[in-house]
LORO-429511 format. One record per atom (N, C-alpha, C): z, x, y; residue in three letters. Coordinates in steps of 0.1 Angstrom, whole numbers, plus 5000, padded with zeros to 4 digits. Each point is the difference from the previous one (the first is absolute). Example, Ala and Ser with C-alpha at 12.3 -4.5 7.8 and 13.67 -1.06 7.14 Angstrom:
507851324943Ala 500049915012Ala 500050095012Ala 499349965011Ser 500050095011Ser 500849925011Ser 
This chain:
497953290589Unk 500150015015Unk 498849925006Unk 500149945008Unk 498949905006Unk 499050105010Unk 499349975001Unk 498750045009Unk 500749985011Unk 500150085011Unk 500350005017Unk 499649885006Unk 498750015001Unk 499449855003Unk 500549854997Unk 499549994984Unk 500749924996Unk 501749965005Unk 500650124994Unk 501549975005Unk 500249935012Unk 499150035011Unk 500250005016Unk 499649835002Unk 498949954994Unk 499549874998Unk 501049954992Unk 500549994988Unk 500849954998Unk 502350035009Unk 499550045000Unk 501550025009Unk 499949885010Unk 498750055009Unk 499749865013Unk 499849914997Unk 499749964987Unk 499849854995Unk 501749925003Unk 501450154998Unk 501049925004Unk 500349995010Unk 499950095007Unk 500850005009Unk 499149985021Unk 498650004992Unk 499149995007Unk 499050155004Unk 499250025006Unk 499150115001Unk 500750115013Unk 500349945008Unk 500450075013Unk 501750064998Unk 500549994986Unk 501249994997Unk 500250124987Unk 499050045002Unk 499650144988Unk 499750105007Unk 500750114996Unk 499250105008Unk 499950144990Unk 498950085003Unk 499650094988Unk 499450095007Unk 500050015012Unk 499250145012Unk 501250065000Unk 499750125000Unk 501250165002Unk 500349965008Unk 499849955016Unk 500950055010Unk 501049884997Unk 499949924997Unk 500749914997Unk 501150034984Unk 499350034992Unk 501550034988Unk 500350144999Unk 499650065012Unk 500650195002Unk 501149915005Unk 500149895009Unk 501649985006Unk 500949984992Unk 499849944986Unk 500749974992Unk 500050104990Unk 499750124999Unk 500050074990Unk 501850065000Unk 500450064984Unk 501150014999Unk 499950124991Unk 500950115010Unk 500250134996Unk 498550034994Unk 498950015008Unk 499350055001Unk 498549954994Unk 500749854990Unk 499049934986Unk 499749925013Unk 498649965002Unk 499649885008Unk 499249874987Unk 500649895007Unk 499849904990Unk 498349975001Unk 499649914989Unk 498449964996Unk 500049885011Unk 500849955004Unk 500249835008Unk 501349985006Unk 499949955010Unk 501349955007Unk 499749835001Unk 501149954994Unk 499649845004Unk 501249985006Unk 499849835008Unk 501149915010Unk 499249914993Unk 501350004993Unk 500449804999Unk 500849955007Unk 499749785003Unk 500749975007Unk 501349924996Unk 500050034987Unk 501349904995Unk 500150104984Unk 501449924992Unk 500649984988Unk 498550004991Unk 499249874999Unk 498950024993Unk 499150025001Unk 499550135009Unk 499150055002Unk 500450164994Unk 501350045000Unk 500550094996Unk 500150024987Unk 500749864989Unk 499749994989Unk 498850034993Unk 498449925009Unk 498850054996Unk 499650134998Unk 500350055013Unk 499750185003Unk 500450064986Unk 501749954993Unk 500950074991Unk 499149984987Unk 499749935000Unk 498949894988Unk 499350094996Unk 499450045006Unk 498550055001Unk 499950145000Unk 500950015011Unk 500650204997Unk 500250004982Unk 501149914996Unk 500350014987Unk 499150034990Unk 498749915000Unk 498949994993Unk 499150104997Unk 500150075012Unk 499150114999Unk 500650145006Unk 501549944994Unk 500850164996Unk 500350075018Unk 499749935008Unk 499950095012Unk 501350025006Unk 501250145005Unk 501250055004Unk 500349925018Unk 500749925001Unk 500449945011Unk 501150065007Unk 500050065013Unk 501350005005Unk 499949885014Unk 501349954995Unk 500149905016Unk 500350125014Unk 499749945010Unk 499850055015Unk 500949885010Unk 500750045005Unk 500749905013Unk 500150035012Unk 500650105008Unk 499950085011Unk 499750134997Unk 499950054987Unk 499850164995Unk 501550075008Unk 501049955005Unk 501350105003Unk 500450054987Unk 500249984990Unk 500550014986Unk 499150114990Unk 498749945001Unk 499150084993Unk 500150154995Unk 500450075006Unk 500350135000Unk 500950054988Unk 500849884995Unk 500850024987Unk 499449994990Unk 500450044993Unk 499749974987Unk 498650194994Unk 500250034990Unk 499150054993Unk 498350005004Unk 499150085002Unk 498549965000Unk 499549894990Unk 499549905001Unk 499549874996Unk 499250074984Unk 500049994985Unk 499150064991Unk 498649985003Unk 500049865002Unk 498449965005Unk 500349885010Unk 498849975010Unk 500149935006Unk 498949925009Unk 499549914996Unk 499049915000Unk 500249905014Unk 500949934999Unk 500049895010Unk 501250015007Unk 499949995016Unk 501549975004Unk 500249865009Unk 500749914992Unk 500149915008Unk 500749955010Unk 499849985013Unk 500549965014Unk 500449875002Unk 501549995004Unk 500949914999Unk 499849955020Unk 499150085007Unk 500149945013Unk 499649925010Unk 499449904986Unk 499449885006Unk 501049934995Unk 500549994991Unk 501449884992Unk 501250055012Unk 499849945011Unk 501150065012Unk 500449855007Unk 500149894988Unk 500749905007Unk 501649964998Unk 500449985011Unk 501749944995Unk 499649844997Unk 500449994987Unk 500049864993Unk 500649915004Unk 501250035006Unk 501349915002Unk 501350075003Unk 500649965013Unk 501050045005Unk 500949925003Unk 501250004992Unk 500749894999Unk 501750075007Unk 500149995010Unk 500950065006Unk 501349894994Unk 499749905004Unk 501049914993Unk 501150044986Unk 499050054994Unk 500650054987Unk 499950164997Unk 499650055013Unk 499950185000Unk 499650034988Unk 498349965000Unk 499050034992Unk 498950025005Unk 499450094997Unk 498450015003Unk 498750044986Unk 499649934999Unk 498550054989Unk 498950095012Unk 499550114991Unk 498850105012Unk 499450034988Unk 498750015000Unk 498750084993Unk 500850155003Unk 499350054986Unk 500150175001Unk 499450045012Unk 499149995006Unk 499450065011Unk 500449955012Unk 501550005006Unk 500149935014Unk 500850144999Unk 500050065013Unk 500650105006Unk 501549975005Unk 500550104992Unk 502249985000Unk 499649975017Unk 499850075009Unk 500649925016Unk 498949955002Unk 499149924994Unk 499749835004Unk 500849914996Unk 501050044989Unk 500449904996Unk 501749995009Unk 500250145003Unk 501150015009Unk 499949915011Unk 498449995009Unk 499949975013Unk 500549844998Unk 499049954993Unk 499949854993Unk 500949974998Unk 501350074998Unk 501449924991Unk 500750025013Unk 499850075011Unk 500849995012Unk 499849905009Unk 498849944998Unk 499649865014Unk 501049914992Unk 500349994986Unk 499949894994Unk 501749985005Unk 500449845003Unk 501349995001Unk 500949974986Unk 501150085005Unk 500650004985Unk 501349845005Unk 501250034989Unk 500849915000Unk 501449985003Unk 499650115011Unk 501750035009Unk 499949995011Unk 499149915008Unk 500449955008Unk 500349835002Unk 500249944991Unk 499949855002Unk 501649975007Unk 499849895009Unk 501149985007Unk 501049924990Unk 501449985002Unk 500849954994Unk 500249825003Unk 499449995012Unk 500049885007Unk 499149884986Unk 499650094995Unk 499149884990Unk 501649974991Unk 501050104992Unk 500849944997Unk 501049985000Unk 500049895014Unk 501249955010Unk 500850124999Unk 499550145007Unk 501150105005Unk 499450015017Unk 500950085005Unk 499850085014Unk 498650044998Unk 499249965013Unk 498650014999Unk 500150165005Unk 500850035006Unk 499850175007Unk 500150074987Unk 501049974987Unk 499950134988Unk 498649994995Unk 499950124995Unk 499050034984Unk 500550024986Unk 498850004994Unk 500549984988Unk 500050184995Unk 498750115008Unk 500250075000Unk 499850065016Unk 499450144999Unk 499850065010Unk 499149975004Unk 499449955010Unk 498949965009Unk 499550195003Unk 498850004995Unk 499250105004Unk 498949995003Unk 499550005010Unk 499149905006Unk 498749924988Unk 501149954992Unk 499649914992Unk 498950074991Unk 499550114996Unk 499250034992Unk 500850094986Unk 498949984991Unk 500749994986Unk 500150094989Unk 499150034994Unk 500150044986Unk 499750175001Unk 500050114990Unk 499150094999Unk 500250074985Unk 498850044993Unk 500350074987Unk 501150124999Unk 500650014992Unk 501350095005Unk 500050154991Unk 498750045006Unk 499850094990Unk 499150105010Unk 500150184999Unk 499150075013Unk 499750054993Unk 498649984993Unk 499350114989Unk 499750145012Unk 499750114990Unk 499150095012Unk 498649974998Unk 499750025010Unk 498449995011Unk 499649855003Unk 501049945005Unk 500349885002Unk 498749945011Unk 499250065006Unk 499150005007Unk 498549944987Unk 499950064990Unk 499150024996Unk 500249874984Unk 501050074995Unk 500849914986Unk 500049864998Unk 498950004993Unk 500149834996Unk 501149914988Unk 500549925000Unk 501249954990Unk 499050044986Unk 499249975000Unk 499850004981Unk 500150154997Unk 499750115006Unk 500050165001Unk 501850015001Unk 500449955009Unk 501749995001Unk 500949974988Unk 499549904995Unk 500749964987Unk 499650104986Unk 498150015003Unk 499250074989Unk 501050174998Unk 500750065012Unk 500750105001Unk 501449985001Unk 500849885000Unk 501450055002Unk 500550005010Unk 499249995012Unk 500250095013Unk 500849965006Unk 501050085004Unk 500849965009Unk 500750155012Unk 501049935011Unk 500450095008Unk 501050035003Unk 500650055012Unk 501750005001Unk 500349865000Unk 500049925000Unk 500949865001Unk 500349924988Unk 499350084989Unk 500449944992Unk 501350034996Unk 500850085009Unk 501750004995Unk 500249845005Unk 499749995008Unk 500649815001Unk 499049884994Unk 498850035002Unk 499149934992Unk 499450004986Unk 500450064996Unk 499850054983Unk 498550025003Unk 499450004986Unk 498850054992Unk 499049915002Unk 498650015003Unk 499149875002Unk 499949944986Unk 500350024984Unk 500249964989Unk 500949885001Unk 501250025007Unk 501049915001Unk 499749865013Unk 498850045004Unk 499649905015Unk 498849914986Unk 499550014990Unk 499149954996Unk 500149884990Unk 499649895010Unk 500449894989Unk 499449914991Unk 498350035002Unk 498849994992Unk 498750115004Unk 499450004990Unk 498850055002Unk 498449944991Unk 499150055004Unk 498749944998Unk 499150144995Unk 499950064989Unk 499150124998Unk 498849954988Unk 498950135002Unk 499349944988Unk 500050144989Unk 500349994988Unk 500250094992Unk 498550064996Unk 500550124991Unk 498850104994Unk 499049944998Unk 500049884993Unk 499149944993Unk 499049835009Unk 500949985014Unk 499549975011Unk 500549884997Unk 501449954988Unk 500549885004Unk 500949985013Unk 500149865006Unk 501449975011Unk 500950014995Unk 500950085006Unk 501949994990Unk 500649945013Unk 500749915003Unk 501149935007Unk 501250014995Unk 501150085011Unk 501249974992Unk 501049955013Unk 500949925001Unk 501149985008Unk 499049905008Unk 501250025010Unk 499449885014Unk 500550015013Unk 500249895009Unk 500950025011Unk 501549954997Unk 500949994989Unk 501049975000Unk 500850154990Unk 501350035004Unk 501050094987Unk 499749974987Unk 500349894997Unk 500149984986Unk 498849934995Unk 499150094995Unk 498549965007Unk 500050054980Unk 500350104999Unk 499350094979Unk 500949974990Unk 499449964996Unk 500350004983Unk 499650114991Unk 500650044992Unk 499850114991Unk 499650155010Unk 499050084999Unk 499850155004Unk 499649915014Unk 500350095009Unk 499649995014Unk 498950105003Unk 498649974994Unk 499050175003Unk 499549995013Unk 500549905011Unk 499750095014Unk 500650145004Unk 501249984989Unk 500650165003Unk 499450094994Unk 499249984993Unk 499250104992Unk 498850075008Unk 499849915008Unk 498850065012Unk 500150085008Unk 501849975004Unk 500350125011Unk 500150144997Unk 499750075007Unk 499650164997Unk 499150014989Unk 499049915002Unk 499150024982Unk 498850105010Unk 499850025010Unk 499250065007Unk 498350004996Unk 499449845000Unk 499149964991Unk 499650044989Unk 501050004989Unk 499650054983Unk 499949934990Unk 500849865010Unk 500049874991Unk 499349905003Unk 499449995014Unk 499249884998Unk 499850035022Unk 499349865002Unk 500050055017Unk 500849885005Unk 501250005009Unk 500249915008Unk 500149925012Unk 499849894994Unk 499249915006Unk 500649915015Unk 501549984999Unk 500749915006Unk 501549954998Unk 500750045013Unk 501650024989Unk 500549905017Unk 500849934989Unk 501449955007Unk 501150025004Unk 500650085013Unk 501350095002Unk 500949925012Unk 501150044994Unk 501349955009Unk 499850055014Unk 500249945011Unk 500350075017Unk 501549984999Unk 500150015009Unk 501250015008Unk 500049985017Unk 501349925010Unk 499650025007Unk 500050085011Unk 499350065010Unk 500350095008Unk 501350045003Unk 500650135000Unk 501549985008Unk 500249975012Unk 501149995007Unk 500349945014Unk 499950145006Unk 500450104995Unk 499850115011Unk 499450124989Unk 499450105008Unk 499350134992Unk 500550135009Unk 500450114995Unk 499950125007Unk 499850134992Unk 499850105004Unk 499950084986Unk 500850155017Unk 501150074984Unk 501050085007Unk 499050134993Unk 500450145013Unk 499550104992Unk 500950095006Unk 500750064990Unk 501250115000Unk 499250174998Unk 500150095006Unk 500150154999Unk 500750054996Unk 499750114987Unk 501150084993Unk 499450144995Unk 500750145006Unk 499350114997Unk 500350054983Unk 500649934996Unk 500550074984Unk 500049844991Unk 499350024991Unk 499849944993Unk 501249904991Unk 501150125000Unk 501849974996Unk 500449865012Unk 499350025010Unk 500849885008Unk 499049904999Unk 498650025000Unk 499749895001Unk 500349904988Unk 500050064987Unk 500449944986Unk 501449915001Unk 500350095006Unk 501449925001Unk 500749885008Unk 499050005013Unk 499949915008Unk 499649904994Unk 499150014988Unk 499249954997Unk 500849874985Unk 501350104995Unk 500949964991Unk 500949955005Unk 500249995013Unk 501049935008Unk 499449845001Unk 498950025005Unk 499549874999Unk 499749924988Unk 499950064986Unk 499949904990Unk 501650014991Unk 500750045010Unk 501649984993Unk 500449885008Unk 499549925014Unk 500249905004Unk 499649884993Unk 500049915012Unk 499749834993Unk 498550005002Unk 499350065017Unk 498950005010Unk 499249984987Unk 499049935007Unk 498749934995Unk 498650085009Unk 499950124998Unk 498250015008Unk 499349994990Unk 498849965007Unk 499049984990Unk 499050104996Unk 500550105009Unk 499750164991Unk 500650115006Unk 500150134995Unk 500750135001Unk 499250104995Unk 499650065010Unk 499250134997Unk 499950115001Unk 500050114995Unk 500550105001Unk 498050135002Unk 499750065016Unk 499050044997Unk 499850145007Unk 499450154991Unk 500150085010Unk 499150015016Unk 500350075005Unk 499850075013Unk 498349955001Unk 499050074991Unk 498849965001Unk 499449874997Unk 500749914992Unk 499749874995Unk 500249925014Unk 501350015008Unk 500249925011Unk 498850015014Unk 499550144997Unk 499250015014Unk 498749944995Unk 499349984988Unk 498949954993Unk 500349855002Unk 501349945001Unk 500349865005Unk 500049995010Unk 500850055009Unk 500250015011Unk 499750065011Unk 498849985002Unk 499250095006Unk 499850025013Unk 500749945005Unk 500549955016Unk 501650025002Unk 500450045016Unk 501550044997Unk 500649905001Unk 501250044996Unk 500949845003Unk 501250075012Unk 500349905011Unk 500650075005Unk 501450054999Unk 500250125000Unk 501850014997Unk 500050084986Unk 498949974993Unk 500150034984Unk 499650134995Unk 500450144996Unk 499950104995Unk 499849994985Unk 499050044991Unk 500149944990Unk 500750134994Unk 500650024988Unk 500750154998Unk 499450044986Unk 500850084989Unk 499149974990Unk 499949894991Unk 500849915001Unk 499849884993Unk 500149885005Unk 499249894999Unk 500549875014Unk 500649924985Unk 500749905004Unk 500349874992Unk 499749885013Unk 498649954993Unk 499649825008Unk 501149904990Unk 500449915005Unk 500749904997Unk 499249865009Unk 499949904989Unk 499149895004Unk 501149894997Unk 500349935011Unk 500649914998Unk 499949855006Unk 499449904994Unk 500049874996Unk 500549914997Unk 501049925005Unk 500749915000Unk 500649875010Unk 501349945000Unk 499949905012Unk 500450145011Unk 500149935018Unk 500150095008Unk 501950074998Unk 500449924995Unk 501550044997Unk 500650104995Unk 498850014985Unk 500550094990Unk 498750135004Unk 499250025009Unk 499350085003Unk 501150115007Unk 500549955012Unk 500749995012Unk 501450104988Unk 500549944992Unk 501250074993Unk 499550144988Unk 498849984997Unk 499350084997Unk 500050125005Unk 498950005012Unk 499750065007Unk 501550125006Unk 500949895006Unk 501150115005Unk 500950044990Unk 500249994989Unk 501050094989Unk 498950114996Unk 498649945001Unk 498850184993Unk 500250055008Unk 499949965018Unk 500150145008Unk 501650044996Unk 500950015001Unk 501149994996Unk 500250154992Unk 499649914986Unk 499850104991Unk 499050134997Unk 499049955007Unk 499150145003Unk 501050135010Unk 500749965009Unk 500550095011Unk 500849984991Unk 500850004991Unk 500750114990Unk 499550044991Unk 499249974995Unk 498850114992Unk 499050105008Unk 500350055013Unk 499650105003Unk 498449965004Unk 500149895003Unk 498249925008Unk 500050115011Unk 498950055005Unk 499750065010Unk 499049915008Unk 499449934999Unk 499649865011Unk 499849874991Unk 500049945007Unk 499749854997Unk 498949925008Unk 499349914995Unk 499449895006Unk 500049884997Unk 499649895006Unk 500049834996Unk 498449965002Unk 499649974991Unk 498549935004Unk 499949824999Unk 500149945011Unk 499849904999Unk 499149944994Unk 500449854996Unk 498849954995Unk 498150065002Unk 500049985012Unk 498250065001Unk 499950094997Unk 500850125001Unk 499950104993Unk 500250024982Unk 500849904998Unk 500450044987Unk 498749954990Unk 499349884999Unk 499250014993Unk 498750064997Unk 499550085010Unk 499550145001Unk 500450144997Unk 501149975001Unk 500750154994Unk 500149994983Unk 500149874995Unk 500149974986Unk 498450024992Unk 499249935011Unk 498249984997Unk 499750164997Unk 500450085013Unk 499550174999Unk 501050034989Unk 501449984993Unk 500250064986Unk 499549964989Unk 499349915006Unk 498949944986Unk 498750084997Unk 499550055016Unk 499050065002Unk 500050164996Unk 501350044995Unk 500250175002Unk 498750064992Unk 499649964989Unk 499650064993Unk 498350005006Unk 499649905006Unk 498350055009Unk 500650055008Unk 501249995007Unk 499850095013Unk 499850205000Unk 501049984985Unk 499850154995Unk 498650024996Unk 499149944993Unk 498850024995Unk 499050015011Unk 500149965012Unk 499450035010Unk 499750185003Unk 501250024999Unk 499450174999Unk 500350084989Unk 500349924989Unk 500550074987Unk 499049964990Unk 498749945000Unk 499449934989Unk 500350064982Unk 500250125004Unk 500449974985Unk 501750064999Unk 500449945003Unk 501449944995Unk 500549984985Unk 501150034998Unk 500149944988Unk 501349895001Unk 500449894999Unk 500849915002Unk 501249974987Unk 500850034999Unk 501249984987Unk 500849905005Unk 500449914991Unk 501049895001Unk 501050074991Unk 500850045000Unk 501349994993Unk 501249914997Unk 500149964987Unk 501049914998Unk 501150024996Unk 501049965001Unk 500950024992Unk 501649905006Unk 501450024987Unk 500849935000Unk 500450045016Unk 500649855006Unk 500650055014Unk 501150065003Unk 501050044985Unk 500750125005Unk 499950114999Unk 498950054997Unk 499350145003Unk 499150045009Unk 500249865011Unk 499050015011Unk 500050165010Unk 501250045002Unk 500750145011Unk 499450084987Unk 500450044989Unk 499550084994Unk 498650065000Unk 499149884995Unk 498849985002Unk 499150085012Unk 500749915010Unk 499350045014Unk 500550135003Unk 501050124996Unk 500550075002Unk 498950124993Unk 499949964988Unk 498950084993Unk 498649985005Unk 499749955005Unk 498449965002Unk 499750075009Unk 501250005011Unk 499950105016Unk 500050114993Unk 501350034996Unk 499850194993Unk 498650064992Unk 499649924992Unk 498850054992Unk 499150015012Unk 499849865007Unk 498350035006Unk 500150085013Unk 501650055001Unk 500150095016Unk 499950154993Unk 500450004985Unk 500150154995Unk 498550024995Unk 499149874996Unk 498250025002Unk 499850015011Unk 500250025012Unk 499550035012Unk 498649865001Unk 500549924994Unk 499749845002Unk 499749945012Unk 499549925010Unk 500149965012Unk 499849844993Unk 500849915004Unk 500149854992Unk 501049935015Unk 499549884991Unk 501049865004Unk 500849924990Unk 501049995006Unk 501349974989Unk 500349865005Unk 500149914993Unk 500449825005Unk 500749944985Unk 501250005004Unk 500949924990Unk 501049885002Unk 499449924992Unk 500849854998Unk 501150064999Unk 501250035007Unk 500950014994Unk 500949904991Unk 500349855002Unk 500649944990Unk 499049954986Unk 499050074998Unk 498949974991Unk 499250064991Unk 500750134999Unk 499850104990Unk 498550025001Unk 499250025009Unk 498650045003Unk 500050085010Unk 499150084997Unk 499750105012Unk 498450055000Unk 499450015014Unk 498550044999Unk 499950125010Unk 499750114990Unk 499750135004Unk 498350015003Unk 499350015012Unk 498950135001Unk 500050115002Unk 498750084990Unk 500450115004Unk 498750025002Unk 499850075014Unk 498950045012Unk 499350134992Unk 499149954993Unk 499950194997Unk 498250005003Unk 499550125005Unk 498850035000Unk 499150104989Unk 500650115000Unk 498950054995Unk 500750064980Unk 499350024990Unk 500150054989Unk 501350074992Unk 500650085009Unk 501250025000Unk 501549915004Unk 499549945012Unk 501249834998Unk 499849924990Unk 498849984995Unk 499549904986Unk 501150104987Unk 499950095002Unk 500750044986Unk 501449985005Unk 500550055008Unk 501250005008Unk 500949854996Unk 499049895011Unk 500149844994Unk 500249954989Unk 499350074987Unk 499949944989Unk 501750094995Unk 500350095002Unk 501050054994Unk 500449955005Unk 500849955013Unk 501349915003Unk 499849854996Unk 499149954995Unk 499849855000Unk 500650014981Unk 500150114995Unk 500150004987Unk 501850035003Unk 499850065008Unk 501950065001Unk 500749835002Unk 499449945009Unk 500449875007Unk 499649904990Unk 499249954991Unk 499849954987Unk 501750064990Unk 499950154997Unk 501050004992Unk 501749965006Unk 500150025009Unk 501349945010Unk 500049874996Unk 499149945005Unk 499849854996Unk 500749924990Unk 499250084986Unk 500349954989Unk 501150034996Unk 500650115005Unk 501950014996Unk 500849965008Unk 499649895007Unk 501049895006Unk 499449914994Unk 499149974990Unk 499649904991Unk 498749865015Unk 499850115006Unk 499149985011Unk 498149974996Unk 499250025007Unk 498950054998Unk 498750005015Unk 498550044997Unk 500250095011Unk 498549914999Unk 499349945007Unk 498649945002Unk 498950085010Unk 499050054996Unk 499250075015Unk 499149845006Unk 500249995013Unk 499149935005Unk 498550005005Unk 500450125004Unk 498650085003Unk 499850174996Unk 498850014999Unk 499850145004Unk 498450034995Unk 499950114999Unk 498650055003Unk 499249984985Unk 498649965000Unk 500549934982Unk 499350154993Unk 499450125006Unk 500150134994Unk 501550044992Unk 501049955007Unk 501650054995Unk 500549864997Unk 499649904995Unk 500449944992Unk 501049994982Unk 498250084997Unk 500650084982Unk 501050085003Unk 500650055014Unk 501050124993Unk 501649895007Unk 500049885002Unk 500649945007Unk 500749914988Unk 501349955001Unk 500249904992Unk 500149875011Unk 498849934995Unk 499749915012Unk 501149854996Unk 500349984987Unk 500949894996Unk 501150094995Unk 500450045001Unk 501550124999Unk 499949964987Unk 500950064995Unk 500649954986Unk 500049864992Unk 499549974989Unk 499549844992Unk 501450024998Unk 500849914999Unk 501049994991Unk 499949924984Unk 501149925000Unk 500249954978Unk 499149895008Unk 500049925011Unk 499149935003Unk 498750005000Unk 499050064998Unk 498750074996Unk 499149914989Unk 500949984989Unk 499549934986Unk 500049855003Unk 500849975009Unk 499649854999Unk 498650005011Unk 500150085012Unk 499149965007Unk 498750044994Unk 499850104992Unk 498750034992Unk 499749844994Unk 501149954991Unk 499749874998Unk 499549885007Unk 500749985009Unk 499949935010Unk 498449995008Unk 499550145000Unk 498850075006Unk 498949884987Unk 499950094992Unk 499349974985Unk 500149864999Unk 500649915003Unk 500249824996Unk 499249985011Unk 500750045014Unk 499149915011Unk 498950035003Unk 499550164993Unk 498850025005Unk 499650154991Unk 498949894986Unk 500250064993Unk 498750095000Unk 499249975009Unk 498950095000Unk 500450095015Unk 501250055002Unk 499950105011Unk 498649975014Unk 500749915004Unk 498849935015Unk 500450035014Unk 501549964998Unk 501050005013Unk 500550144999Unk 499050065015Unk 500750115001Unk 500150124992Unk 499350004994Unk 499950094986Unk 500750175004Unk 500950044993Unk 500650125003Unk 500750065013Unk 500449925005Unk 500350005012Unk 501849995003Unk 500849934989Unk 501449915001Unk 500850174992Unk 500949934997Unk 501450104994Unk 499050074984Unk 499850114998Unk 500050074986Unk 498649995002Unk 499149955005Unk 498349994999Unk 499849874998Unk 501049875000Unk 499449884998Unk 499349945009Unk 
């Protein structure tokens, strides 16, 4: 282990002196579940990162990467933990090629700067036809006031969430029922491995790999494998119109159902949600007018040209008032993308008076979605539980808090999170904690069940990083 000093002089030799930090009030902020690191460094690129990795390597010292800290909370207590390195100076967009609905960003550029940036930019539906000898009045698409692109992906804590933490976690939100997985948006990346080499894989084009594609190997590695550095992802362009619908339903039986009516059609929303009573007012924290929420709301986000919005929109009301809707609302555009930002936000808004919280994702196949949600309510309403319930419905995910304060809810919590873990797994599901208090961590299954999958990733762990650096104890099993 290197002398403090020493370490601190040599660290600044990379990345500069003003760019090290080693005073408590400064790495108390970064401390994790309770371990505060020996050093916090900011690098400003790819090879200053590799250096850092270098030299951690050499003198054995435990690294966890840092990007907005929204994520942090997962994972296991760190075994040891020496350096954490800060990805929030590498906060440049490299290249934005709307042309070809691509963008390169540093790990450190914040998911909505990159949203803001991709909206001035003009995309490629509005060019007139008059260039080839047609009617100058058509388009080729929808004229929206000519602006363009955006990532098609609403991690939660979208305020705070930088892409390399986004990808480093998997993260995603309701819209990935129309937008898939940020895995599937990724068409190169730039990371530096355990041992502090550059790995490049892909580029800006599809058919970019040959042989293994290990940019996919980074996503959800939750820094275990290496830190990343800089990824190249698909946009898309804005839609022509936005609104997001919110249906009222007092029994659960209707809202499910309403809810099955809509994915027995053709309709395209680009999400469907199913959330109770207290989750909606922690969103929605302002009234809407006309809107009673009942015990269960269903938001529907819908994204597309103004045509197929418009035909949307009037068969869901439709079919809500025969599934027993008890109100309805429409949020226009200005409203809708704030109502999407605060369901990204649910989980600090609860932490605001809930700090120790405990957060569960639940997974599982999407025809055991009603089931699922059916059990989760009965268990944590027969714990005399106080929580927030928010589920993907077309996406077989769901994120339960459970609000608990004092000794008695901690035991309480831990026995339903185990009941909701075993449910899980007999729909061949599984159950992740995001957060919680790191006292009740040990009695928590914080990576739910390892599956047959386990033995390779041990391997996997052991090849890329064979002295345990990245992250040490932290990922699935203690890796």
């Amino acid at each position: 282990m290197a002398d403090p000093a020493q370490m601190t002089d040599e660290l600044a030799a990379i990345v500069g002196q003003d760019f090290v930090k080693t005073d408590p009030t400064e790495t108390t902020q970064f401390s994790i579940d309770g371990i505060v690191p020996k050093a916090v460094v900011y690098p400003k690129n790819t090879r200053q990162v590799s250096e850092v990795v270098k030299y951690a390597n050499s003198k054995n010292l435990a690294i966890v990467p840092w990007g907005g800290g929204s994520k942090i909370t997962m994972g296991h207590p760190p075994t040891r933990l020496d350096l954490v390195v800060c990805t929030r100076r590498m906060n440049h967009m490299k290249d934005v090629d709307v042309s070809n609905l691509t963008v390169t960003v540093e790990a450190g550029v914040k998911f909505l700067d990159i949203q803001a940036r991709l909206a001035t930019e003009d995309d490629r539906c509005y060019l007139p036809l008059e260039d080839l000898i047609t009617d100058g009045n058509e388009m080729i698409c929808s004229d929206r006031s000519h602006s363009g692109c955006f990532l098609p992906i609403d991690p939660p804590c979208p305020t705070r969430a930088t892409i390399g933490g986004i990808i480093a976690a998997d993260s995603s939100g309701p819209r990935r029922l129309l937008y898939t997985l940020p895995r599937d948006l990724i068409l190169g990346i730039r990371f530096v491995a355990a041992d502090g080499e550059i790995i490049g894989s892909g580029g800006k084009t599809v058919k970019n790999v040959s042989g293994y594609d290990i940019s996919k190997l980074m996503v959800g590695s939750a820094g275990s494998l290496g830190i990343l550095c800089e990824m190249t992802l698909r946009l898309l362009p804005l839609p022509e119109a936005m609104e997001t619908l919110l249906f009222s339903f007092d029994a659960f039986a209707d809202a499910s159902g309403f809810i099955d009516r809509i994915f027995d059609t053709q309709l395209l929303p680009a999400a469907v949600e199913i959330m109770n009573r207290n989750a909606f007012g922690k969103i929605m924290r302002g009234a809407v007018s006309g809107f009673q929420a009942g015990a269960f709301v269903v938001p529907v986000a819908l994204e597309a040209f103004q045509e197929a919005v418009d035909r949307m929109r009037n068969e869901m009301k439709k079919m809500a008032a025969e599934s027993n809707a008890t109100a309805e609302a429409v949020l226009p555009e200005t409203e809708h993308r704030p109502f999407w930002l605060a369901v990204g936000d649910l989980n600090p808004s609860v932490a605001e008076n809930h700090p120790g919280r405990i957060t569960a994702r639940l997974n599982y196949p999407v025809a055991a979605w009603k089931e699922i949600i059916e059990y989760a309510e009965a268990a944590l309403e027969e714990g005399g539980i106080d929580h927030t319930l928010l589920a993907h419905a077309g996406s077989g995910v769901c994120l339960i808090n459970l609000m608990i304060t004092g000794n008695g809810d901690r035991d309480q919590a831990a026995d339903a999170v185990s009941k909701l873990l075993k449910r899980c797994l007999k729909s061949h599901g599984n159950l992740v904690i995001e957060q919680a208090p790191v006292e009740m961590k040990q009695k928590l299954p914080i990576w739910g069940e390892a599956g047959s999958d386990l033995v390779v990733m041990k391997r996997i762990k052991q090849t890329l990083d064979p002295r345990n650096v990245m992250s040490p104890g932290r990922y699935v099993a203690g890796l």
